[in-house]
Structures are given as structure tokens and as C-alpha cells.
BAKE-313799 format. One line per 8 residues: number of its first residue (from 1); for each residue x, y, z of N, C-alpha, C, O, CB. Coordinates in pm, whole numbers. Each point is the difference from the previous one (the first is absolute). Glycine has a CB too. Layout:
% residues N
NUM	X/Y/Z/X/Y/Z/X/Y/Z/X/Y/Z/X/Y/Z; ...
% end
This chain:
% residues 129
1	7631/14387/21817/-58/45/-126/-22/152/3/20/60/106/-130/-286/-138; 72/284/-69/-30/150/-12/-93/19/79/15/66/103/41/-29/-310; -163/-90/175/-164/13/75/49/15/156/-25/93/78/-149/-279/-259; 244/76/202/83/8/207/65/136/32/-7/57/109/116/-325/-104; -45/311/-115/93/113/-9/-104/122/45/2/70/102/176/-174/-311; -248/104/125/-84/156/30/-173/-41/44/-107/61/-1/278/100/-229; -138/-260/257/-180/-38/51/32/139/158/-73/93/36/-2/-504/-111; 172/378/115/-49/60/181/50/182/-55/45/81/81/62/-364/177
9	-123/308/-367/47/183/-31/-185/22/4/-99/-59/-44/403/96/-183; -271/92/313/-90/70/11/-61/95/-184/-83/-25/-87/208/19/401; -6/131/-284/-1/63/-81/14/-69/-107/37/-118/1/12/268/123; -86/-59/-263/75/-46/-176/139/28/-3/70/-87/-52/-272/159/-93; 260/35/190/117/1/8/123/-75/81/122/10/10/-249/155/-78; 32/-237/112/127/-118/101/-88/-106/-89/88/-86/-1/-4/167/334; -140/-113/-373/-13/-94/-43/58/-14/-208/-24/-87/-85/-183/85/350; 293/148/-270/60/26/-150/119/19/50/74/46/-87/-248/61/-65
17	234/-124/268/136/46/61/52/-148/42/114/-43/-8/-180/311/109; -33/-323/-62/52/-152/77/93/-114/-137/113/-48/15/-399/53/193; 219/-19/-304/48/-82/-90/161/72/-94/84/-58/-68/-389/-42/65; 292/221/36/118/107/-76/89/-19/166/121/-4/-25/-286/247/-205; 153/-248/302/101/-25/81/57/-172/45/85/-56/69/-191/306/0; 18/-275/-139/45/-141/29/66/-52/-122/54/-110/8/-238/67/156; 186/108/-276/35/-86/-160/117/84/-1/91/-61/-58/-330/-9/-107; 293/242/223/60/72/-54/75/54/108/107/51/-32/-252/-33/-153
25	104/-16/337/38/37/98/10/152/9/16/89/-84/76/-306/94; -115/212/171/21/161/22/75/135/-49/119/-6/-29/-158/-127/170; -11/219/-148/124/81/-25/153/-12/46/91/24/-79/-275/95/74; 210/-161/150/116/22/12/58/-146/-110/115/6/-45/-135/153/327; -39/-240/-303/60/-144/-55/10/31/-114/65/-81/-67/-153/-84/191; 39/276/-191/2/54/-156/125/49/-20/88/-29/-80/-317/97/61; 218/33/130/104/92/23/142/-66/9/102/40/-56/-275/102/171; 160/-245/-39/126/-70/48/46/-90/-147/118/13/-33/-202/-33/333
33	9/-55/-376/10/-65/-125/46/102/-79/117/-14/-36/-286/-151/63; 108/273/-69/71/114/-96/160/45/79/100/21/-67/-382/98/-21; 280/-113/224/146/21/23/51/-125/-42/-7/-5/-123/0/166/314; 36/-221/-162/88/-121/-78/13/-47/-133/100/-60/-37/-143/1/213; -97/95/-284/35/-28/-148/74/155/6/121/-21/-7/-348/-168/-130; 215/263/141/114/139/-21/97/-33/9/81/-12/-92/-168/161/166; 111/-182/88/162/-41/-37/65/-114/-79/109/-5/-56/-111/95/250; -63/-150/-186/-21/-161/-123/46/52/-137/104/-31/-58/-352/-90/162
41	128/227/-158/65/80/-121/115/113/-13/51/32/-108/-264/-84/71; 243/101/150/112/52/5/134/-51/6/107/38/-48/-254/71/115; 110/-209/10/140/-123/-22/22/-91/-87/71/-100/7/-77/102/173; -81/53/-292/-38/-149/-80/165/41/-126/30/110/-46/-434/-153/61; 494/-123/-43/72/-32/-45/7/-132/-118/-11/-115/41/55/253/169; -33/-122/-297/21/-128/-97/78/-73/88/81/62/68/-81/32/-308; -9/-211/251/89/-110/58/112/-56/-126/-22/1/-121/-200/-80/306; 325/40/-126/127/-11/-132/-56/-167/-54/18/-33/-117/265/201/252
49	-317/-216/-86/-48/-101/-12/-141/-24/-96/-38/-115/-18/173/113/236; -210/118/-281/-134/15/-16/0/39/-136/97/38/-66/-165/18/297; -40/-69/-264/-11/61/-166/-71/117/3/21/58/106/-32/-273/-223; -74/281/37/-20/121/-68/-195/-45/26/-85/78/42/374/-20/-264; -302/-151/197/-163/-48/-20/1/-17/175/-65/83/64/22/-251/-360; 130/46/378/-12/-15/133/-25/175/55/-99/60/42/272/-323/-36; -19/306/-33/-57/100/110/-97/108/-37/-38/71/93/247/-105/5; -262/60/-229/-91/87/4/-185/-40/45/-98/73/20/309/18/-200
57	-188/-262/180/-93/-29/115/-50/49/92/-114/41/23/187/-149/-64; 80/101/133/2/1/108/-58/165/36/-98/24/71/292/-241/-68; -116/307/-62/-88/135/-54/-77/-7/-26/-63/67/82/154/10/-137; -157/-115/-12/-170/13/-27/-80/-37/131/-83/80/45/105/-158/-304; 4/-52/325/-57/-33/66/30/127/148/-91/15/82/89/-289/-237; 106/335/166/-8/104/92/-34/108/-45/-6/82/92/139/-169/14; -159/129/-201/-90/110/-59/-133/-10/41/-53/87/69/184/-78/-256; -202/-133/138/-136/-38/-2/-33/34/137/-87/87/10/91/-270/-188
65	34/146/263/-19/10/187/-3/85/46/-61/16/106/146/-143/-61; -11/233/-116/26/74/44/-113/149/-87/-12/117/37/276/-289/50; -313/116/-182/-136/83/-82/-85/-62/89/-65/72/76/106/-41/-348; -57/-177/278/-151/-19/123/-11/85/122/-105/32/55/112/-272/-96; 128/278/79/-9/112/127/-10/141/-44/-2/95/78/145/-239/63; -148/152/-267/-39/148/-16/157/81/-22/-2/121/23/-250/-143/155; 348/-21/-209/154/54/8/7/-51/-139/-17/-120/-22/135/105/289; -85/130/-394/32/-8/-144/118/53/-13/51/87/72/-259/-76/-148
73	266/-78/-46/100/110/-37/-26/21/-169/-78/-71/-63/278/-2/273; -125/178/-266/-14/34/-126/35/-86/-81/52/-84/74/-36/268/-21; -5/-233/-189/75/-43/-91/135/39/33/88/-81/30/-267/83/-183; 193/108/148/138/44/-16/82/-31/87/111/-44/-27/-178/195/-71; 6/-123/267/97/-60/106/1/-157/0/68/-62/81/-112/270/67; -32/-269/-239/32/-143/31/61/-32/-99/19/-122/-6/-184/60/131; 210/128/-219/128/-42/-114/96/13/59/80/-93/3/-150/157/-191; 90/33/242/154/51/54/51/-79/119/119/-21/22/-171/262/-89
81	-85/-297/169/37/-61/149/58/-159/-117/103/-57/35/-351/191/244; 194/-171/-371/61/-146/-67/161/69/-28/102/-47/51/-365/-89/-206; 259/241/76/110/12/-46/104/-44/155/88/-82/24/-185/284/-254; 29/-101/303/126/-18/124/25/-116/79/72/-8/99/-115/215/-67; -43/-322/-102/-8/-78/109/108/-118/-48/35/-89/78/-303/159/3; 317/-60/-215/48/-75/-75/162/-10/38/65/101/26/-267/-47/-194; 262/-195/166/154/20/9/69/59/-76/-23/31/-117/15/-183/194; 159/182/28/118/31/-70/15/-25/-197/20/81/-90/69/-153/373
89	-106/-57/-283/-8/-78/-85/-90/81/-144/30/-3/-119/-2/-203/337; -113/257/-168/-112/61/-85/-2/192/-17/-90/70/-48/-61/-321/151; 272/291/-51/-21/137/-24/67/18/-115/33/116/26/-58/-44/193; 88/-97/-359/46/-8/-122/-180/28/-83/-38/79/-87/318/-278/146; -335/117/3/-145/-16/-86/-82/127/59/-56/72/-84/42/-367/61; 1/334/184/-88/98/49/70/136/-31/-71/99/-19/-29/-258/205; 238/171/-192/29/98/-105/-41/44/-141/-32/116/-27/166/-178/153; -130/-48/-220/-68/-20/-79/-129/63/-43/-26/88/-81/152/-239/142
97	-211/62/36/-163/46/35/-21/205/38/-74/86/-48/47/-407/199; 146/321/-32/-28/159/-23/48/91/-76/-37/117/12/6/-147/152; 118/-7/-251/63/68/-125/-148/45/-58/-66/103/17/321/-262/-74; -279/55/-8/-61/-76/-118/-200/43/13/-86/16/-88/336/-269/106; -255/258/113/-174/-13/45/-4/131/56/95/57/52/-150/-323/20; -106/326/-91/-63/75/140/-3/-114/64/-19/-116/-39/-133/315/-23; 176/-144/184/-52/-87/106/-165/46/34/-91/-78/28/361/49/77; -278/156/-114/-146/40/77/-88/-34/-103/-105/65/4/166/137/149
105	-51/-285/-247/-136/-79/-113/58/-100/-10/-82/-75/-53/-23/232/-102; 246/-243/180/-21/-101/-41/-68/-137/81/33/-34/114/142/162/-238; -259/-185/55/-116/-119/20/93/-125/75/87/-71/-50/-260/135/-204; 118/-62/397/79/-130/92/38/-138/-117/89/-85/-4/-266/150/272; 48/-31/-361/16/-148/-83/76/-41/-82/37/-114/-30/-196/121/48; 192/143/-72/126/20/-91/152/9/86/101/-50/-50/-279/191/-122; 179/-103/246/106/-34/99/43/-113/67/118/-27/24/-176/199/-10; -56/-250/22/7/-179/3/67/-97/-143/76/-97/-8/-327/136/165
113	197/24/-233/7/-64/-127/139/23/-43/66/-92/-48/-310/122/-11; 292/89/75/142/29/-43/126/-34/88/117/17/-32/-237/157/-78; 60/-241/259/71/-73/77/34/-138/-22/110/-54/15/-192/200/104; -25/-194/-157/-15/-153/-50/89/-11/-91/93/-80/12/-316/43/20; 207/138/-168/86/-30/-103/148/12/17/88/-62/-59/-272/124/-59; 194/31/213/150/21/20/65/-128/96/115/-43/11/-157/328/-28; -53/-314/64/36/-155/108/25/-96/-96/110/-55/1/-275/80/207; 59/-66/-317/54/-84/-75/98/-34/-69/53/-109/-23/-192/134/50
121	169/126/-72/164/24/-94/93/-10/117/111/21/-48/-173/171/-163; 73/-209/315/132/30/73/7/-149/47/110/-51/20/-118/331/66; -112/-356/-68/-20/-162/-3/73/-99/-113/68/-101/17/-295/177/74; 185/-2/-218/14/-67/-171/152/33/59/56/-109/14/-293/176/-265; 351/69/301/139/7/-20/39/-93/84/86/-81/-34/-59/301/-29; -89/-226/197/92/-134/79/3/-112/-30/81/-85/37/-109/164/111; -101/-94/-251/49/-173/-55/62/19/-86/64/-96/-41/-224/-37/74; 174/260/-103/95/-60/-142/147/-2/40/76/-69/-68/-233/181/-126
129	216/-27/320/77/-10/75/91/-144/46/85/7/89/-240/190/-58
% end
């Protein structure tokens, strides 16, 4: 229990350090978790297999982990890391998007949204196909 945890701390400060190292781990275990969502987000790829909602999940959810550790990125670099992350298949549309958009204002949500729609129309052509 907690009370077991910091009953034998002397000080206040081991006894405000003990429960943050045990829920969140040491620095180096911080350290070591932020190295790996980095490269996680640096390698991060749409799967050909995946949709537009799946993988921006999967993004979010390595974003989020990667704000609990204190590592942000802008709006802007996280439009562009989707843009790049997208297949062969999808650079007709991310052309498109950079014709057409700032990138340095346009809203992740509006960029999700204009993925979806373009997924759906290229869905609606293979069945009418």
C-alpha cells in the first residue's frame, strides 16, 4: 500500500519522491521510454492494410506518451509527420493538401477530416469498379 511505501521515509521529500518513482519511474526509465516513443514517432508509417481513423490512433496514442514525458510537437510538425507517413497510394491527395493548404495553420482536425473524405471517395470508386 502507499502508507508501506513511505511509512519508513524519513524526510518529506522521499516521502514525495517514493510514490513518483514508483507510478512513473526513475529518470533513467523516463529517459529510456522517451527514447523509444521518438523513435516510434519517427518511424511511424500508415500500414497498407489500415485506414485513416486506425492509424491516426495509433498517432495520437504516441503523441499522448510522449506529452506525458514532457516531448511536444507543434501543430504544424504533426501535419506534415501524417502527411509523410502516408502511402505511395496517397501522394495524388498530399500533393493536393500542399498545393491547396498552409501547412503552418492548418488544424490536425481539418487534415484528419480531409483524409477520411478522400478515403471514402477512393472506397465509393472501387466498388463502383
Amino acid at each position: 500500500s502507499e502508507f508501506n511505501r513511505v511509512s519508513s521515509c524519513i524526510l518529506a521529500k522521499e516521502m514525495w519522491d517514493r510514490p513518483e518513482i514508483t507510478y512513473e519511474g526513475t529518470n533513467q526509465v523516463k529517459d529510456a521510454k522517451l527514447s523509444m516513443l521518438v523513435h516510434e514517432y519517427e518511424l511511424f508509417k500508415m500500414n497498407e492494410d489500415e485506414d485513416i481513423k486506425s492509424m491516426f490512433t495509433r498517432f495520437t496514442n504516441i503523441i499522448n506518451a510522449l506529452q506525458s514525458l514532457d516531448k511536444t510537437f507543434s501543430n504544424s510538425e504533426l501535419v506534415r509527420k501524417i502527411l509523410r507517413c502516408l502511402p505511395r497510394s496517397w501522394m495524388p491527395k498530399v500533393t493536393a493538401i500542399e498545393e491547396a493548404k498552409n501547412l503552418s495553420i492548418l488544424p490536425l482536425e481539418d487534415l484528419l477530416g480531409s483524409l477520411m473524405t478522400y478515403e471514402l471517395t477512393m472506397q465509393k470508386r472501387v466498388e463502383d469498379e
